[in-house]
N, C-alpha and C positions, 0 to 999 in steps of 0.2 A: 224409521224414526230413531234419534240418536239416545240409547241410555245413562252414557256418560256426563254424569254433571255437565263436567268442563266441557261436551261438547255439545248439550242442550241449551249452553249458555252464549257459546259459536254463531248458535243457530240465530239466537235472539238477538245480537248484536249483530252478525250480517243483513238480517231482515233493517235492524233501524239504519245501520250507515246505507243502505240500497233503498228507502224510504227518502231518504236525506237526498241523497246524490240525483232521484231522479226529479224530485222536488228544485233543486238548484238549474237543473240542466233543462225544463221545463221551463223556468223563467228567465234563463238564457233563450231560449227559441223566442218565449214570447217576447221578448225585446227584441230579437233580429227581424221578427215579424214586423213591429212597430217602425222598425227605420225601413224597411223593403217598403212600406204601405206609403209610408210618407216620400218617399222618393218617388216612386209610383204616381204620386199624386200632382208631386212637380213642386211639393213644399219643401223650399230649402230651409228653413229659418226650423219647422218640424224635425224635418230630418237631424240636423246640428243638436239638439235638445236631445231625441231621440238615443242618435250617435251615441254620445257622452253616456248616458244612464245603460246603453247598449255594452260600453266600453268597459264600466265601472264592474258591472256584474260577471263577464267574462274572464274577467281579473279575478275577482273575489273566487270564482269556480277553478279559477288555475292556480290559486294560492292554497284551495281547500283539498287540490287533488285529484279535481270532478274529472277536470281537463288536462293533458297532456301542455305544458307550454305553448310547442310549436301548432295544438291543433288551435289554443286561444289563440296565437298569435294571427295566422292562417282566419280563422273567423274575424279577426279586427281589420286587417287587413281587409279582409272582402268588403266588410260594412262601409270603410273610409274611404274606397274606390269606387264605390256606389255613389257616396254622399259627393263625392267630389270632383265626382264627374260630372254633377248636374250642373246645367247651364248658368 
């Protein structure tokens, strides 16, 4: 355990930004989950709806840091080739 103030204080602020980041990256999945289910399902009009709240949140995580650009981009990508491939 750390003695030094400043790095008792380290401790406390890596624990909340790693609170934060898996909380974001948790509702990223469960959005990708929701467009896989609805494609799955053969719902396109779901899926499209889906997509978009899929899209938005992905972004917000690659503007926060959570995500790497190219791995959001690479995830949006997957989703829109999914959607848009249905018949």
């Amino acid at each position: 355990m750390a003695n030094i103030k400043s790095a008792k204080k380290r401790i406390l602020v890596t624990e909340t930004k790693a609170a934060r980041n898996k909380a974001i990256r948790s509702k990223v999945k469960t959005m990708m989950k929701k467009v896989d289910a609805a494609v799955a399902a053969g719902d396109k009009a779901a899926a499209q709806v889906c997509l978009t709240a899929a899209i938005s949140e992905i972004e917000k995580a690659a503007s926060k840091g959570v995500y790497h650009a190219n791995n959001a981009s690479r995830k949006v990508s997957k989703l829109s080739k999914a959607v848009n491939s249905m018949a």
